[in-house]
Every structure is written in structure tokens, then in C-alpha cells.
C-alpha positions in Angstrom: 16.5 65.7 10.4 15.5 64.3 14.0 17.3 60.3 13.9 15.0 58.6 16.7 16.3 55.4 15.7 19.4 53.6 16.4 20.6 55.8 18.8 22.8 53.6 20.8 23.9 51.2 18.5 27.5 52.3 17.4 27.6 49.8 14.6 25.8 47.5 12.2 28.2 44.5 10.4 26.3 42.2 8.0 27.8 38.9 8.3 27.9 35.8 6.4 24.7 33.6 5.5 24.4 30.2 6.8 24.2 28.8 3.3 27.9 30.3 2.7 29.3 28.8 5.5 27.9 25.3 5.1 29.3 25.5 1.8 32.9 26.2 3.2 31.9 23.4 6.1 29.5 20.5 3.9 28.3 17.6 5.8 29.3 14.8 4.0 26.7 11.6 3.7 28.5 9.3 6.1 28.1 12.2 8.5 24.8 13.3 8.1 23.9 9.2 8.7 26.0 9.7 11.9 24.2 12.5 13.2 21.0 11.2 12.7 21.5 8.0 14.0 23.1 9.3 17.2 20.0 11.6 17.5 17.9 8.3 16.8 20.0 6.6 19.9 19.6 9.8 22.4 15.8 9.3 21.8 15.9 5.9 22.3 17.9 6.1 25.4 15.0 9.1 27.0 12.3 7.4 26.3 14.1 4.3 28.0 13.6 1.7 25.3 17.8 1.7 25.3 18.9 1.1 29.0 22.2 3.1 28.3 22.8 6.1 30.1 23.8 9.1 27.9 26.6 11.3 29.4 27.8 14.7 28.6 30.9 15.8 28.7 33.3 18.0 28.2 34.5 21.7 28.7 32.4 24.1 30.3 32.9 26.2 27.1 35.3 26.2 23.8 38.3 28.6 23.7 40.5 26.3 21.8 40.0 24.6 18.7 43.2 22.3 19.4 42.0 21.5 22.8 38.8 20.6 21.7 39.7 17.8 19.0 42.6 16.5 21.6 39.8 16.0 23.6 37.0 14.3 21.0 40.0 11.8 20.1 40.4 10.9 23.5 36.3 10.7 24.3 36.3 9.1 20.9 38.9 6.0 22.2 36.8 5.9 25.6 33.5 5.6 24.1 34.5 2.1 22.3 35.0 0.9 25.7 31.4 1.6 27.6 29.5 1.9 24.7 27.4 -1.0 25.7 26.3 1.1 28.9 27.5 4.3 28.6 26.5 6.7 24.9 29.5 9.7 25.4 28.3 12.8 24.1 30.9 15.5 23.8 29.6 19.0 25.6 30.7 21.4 22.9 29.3 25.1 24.1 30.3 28.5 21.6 28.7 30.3 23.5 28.3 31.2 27.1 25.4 33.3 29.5 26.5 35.9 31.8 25.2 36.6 34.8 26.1 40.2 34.2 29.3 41.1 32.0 31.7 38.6 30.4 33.1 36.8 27.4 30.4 35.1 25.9 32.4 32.3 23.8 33.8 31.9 20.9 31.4 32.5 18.6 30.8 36.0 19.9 34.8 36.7 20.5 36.9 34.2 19.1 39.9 36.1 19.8 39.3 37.1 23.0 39.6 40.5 23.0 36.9 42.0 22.4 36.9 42.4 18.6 33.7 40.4 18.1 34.7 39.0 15.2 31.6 37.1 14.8 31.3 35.5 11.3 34.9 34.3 12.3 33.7 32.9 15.3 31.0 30.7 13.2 33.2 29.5 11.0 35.7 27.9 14.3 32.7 26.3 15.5 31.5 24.9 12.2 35.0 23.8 11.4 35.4 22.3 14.8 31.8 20.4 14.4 33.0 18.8 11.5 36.0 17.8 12.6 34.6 16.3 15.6 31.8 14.8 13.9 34.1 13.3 11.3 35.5 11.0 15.0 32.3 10.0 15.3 31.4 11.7 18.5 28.2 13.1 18.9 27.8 16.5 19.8 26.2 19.0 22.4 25.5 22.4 22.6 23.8 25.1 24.4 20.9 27.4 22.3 21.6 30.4 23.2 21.6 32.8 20.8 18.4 32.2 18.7 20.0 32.7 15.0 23.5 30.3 15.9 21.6 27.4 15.1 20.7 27.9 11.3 24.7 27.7 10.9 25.4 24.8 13.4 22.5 22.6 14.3 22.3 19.8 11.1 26.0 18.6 13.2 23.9 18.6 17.1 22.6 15.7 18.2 21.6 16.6 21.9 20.8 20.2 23.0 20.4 22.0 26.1 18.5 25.2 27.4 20.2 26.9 29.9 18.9 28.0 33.7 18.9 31.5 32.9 17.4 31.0 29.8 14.5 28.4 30.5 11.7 30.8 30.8 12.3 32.6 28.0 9.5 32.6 25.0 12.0 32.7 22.6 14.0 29.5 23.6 11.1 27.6 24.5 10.0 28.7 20.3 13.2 28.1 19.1 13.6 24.8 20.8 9.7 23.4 19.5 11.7 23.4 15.7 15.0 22.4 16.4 15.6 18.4 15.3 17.1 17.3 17.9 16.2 16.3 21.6 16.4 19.0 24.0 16.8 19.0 27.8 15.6 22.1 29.9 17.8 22.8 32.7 15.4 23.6 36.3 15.7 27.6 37.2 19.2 28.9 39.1 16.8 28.8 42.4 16.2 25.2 41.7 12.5 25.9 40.4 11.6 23.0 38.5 8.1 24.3 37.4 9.6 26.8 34.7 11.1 24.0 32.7 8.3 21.6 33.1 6.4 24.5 31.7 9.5 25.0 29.2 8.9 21.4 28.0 5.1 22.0 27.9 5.8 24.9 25.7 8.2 23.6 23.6 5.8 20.6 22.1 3.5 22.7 20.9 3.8 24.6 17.3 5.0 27.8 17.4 5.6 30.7 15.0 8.1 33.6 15.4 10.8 35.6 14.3 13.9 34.0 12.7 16.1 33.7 10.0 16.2 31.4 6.9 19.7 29.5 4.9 20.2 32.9 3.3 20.5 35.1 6.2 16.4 36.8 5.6 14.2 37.4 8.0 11.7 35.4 7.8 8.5 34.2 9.4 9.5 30.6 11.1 7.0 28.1 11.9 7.4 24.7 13.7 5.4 21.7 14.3 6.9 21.2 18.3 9.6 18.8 19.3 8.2 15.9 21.5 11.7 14.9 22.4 12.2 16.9 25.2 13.2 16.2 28.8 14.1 17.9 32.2 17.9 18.4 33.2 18.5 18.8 37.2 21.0 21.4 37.6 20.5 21.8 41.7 19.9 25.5 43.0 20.5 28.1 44.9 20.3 26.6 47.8 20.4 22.7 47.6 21.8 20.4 45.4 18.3 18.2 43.3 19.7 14.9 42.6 19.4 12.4 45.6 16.8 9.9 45.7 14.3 12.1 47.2 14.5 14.5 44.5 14.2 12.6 41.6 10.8 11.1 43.0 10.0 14.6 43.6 10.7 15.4 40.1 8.9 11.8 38.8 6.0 12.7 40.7 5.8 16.5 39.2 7.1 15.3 35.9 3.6 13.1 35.7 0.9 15.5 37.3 1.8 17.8 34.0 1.6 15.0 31.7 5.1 14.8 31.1 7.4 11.3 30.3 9.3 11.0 33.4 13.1 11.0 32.0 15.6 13.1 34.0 19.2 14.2 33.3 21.3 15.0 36.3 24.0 17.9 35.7 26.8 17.1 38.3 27.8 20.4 38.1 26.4 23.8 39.4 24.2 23.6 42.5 24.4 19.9 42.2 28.6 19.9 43.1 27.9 23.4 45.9 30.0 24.8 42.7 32.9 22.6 43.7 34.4 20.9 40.3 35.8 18.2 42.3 32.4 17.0 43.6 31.3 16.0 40.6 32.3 12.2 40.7 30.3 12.0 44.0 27.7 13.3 42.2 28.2 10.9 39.2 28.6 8.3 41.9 25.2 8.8 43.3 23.3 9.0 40.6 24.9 5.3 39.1 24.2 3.6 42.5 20.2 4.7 42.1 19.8 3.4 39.0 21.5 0.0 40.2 18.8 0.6 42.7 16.3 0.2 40.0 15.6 3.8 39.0 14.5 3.8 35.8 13.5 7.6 35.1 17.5 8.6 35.2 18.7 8.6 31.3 21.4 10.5 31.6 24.6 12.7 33.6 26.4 16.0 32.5 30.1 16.5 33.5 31.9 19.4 33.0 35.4 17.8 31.9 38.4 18.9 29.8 41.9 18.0 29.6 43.6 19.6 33.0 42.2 20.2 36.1 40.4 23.8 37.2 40.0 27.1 35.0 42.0 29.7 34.5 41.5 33.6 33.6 41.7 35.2 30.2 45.8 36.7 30.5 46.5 40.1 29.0 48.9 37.8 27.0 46.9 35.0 25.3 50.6 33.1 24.9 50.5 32.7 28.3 47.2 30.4 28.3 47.4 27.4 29.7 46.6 24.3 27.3 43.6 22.7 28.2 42.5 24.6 30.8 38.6 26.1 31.2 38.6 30.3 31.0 35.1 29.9 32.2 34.0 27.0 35.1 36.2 25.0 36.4 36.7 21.2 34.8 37.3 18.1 36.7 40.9 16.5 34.5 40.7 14.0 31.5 42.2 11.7 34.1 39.5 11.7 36.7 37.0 11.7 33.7 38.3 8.3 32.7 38.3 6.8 36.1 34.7 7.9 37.2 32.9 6.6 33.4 35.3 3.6 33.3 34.1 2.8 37.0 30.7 3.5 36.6 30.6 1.4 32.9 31.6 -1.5 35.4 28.9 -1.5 38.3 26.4 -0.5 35.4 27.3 -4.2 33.6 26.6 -5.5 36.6 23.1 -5.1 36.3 20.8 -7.5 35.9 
């Protein structure tokens, strides 16, 4: 017989449902409340009825389940202190675009190397979730893959579509049903039309391809999610977040009919690549709204425990702990500092 099918796929794994892994990982009643009410606040704070800025933060990707809680306990201490200006959101990414070839996090490779152990890789990240929503830290994460967030989204309460994958269909579908707020990151060339359009899209209902609890395929149909916003990333060739940009971006935001409430990435084109530029960035940003900008609801800082990033060693005991395998990460240290300074000239407002 003639096979014209499958013809370059050297394998087909079934892996577990979402159903079977939430029952390994429950979310208790205390944490569902938490979820939703940190949801409840993000909202709040986009739609700027909550004059707190919303900041997140953390590692440019997971690697390190250890790491990752070290880090939510220490965010978790910090947050006490500039809650009254400042709502921390941890930056918890499984899962990571490539420009071409790469690891692509640990959901896809928990092991690093190569084994794609991916029902292992679901169950790290839905452990970890737990475990970091159980501190009381609310949590952020990149929709990538389309059928991740059946297993992982009840524990997100802020979520992010990337540059690269903006102006896809698929993301802007999945993203009108997910229930959470989303923010759409402007194009790598600092286009922001595709995730105004993105935003557009992503209100509307939509119906599509996905999967249900059970693992199925099934026919999924959403009513839109009106809780979306724009995240400047920079481009290409200029960074997007001084004062002339965001009035650019009001302006546009409003000729399409859109709420003007902006999220400024201090990262990426925004820091010329450079990790150490983010507090300038961070800086900037604080001093316009002391200004009286009132479309700015929020920062992203790319942040973990040491400084820098490190490459994936032959010899995975020689990792450094702490340390970014993908961008590099300004230090908990400097992390500190720059919210504990910028909680202070924030309560100085009037």
C-alpha cells in the first residue's frame, strides 16, 4: 500500500489529559479566590480605576523549579512592601519562541536534552503554579502553544502574546477565550498596528480548533475577552517607550476604538538588548507617570536571582543556580532597588 500520510513524522506519543493532571495538581478554594481576585485587580489596574502600576517580573524563562520558588518567596516578601503602588506579578514562561532553532522551555524539554518529555514537562509547570500560587503571587505566562493552556491557565492571572506571535489567527482565537487579561506585545520591527489589530481581533467571538479537559478534539467557541491591552516591546530599530511614543501609541490606541492602557516591556528593543538598561527604562517610564500620564498601567522586567544568562553545559551539574539559559536577567538585587525606588517617588504622588 502507498502511505501518503505522515511521512515525516517519526513519532506519535499520546500524552496525559488535562483532567489527569489537575487531579494530581487540584486548586484548592482559597486559591482559586486568589486567582480570581488578582485577575479582578489586573483589570482594575488597566482600565485605570486602581492607580497601581502592575509589574512583571521574573526570569526570561523557567529551567529550574528550585530557582523559581526561591524567587516567588522573595517577590512574595517584596510585594507586602509596595503593594499600595506597585501589584508584583511573577513572569513565569514554560515555554519559549525561537527565532529559528532552540530549546523551547520546559514544558517542551524539561530535561534539557532533547528527550521531549512533554507530559513531564506539564506536570513541573503545574506543580510549580501551585506552589507559587499557594505564596500568593500572581502569575504570568506566555500563550504559546495553543493546547498548554487547558492544563495551566485556571492558575494565570495575566497573560502575554508574544512579538512573533501577534499576528497569528490562532493566538489572537485562543486569546478571545482565555479568562484572563491579555497584553499583545507590538511586532519585532516595532509595528504597533498588528497588535492593535491583535486586540481588535481578540474581542470578538471566535470558533476554532482545540482541545477539551479530556484531551478530545473538539470544536471551541468563545464569547471574546474585552480585557485586552497593548505591551510596548521597542523594535528593530528604536526603542517605543519615551514620552513621544506613548502619545503616539494613545493617539493610535483611540482612532481604532481601543482603551488607551499601555504596558512598557523594559526589555528587548526597549533596553538595545542590553539587560542592564532596564532600570533606566523602568526609570523613565515611573518619572512620566509622575508627570501625569495616566495611560501607563504597567512595566515588564526580566529579573531572576543572579545577574546575566548562561548556556545549556554538556554537563547540566555544572549549571549555574539562578542564572537565565535563555535572555539575560538583571539580579534579584538590582530588582529590589529599582521597585523599592520607584514604590517611593510613586507615593509621592498627589
Amino acid at each position: 500500500m502507498i502511505k501518503t500520510n505522515n511521512l515525516k513524522i517519526t513519532g506519535i506519543t499520546p500524552i496525559i489529559a488535562p483532567a489527569d493532571l489537575r487531579q494530581v495538581f487540584p486548586l484548592s478554594g482559597d486559591d482559586r479566590e486568589f486567582v480570581m481576585k488578582s485577575r479582578d485587580r489586573i483589570k482594575e489596574i488597566l482600565q485605570r480605576r486602581d492607580r497601581r502600576l502592575m509589574v512583571v517580573v521574573g526570569p526570561c524563562s523557567i529551567h529550574d523549579p528550585v530557582a523559581a520558588v526561591e524567587y516567588a518567596e522573595r517577590l512574595a516578601a517584596l510585594s507586602h512592601r509596595v503593594g499600595d503602588q506597585l501589584l508584583l506579578i511573577m513572569r513565569v514562561y514554560f515555554e519559549k519562541p525561537r527565532t529559528t532553532v532552540g530549546w523551547k522551555g520546559v514544558i517542551n524539554d524539561p530535561d534539557m536534552n532533547g528527550t521531549h518529555l512533554i507530559s513531564k514537562g506539564l506536570g513541573i509547570a503545574r506543580g510549580l503554579l501551585s506552589r507559587i500560587t499557594a505564596l500568593e503571587v500572581p502569575v504570568a505566562n506566555e500563550m504559546l502553544d495553543p493546547i498548554t493552556p487547558e492544563y495551566v491557565a485556571d492558575m494565570i492571572s495575566w497573560g502575554a502574546i508574544g512579538a512573533r506571535t501577534t499576528e497569528s489567527q490562532t493566538h489572537r482565537e485562543l486569546a478571545s477565550g482565555l479568562s484572563f487579561p491579555i497584553g499583545f506585545k507590538n511586532g519585532t520591527d516595532g509595528n504597533l498596528q498588528i497588535a492593535m489589530d491583535a486586540m481588535v481581533a481578540a474581542q470578538h467571538p471566535h470558533s476554532f480548533l482545540g482541545i477539551n479537559r479530556e484531551g478530545r478534539t473538539s470544536i471551541i467557541q468563545t464569547s471574546g475577552n474585552p480585557d485586552v491591552h497593548i505591551v510596548l516591546r521597542g523594535g528593530s530599530r528604536k526603542p517605543n517607550y519615551h514620552p513621544e511614543d506613548i502619545a503616539h501609541t494613545e493617539e493610535s490606541l483611540k482612532k481604532s476604538g481601543l482603551f488607551p492602557t499601555i504596558m512598557v516591556d523594559c526589555s528587548h528593543g526597549n533596553s538595545s538588548k542590553d539587560y542592564l538598561k532596564q532600570p533606566l527604562v523602568l526609570e523613565s517610564v515611573v518619572q512620566q507617570v509622575l508627570d501625569g500620564n495616566e495611560s501607563i498601567s504597567g512595566m515588564m522586567i526580566e529579573s531572576f536571582l543572579e545577574a546575566g544568562n548562561q548556556k545549556v553545559p554538556a554537563d547540566l551539574g555544572q549549571l549555574k543556580y539562578g542564572v537565565s539559559i535563555t535572555d539575560a536577567c538583571i539580579d534579584w538585587a538590582t530588582t529590589e532597588r529599582i521597585l523599592l525606588d520607584a514604590h517611593a517617588r510613586l507615593q509621592k504622588r498627589k
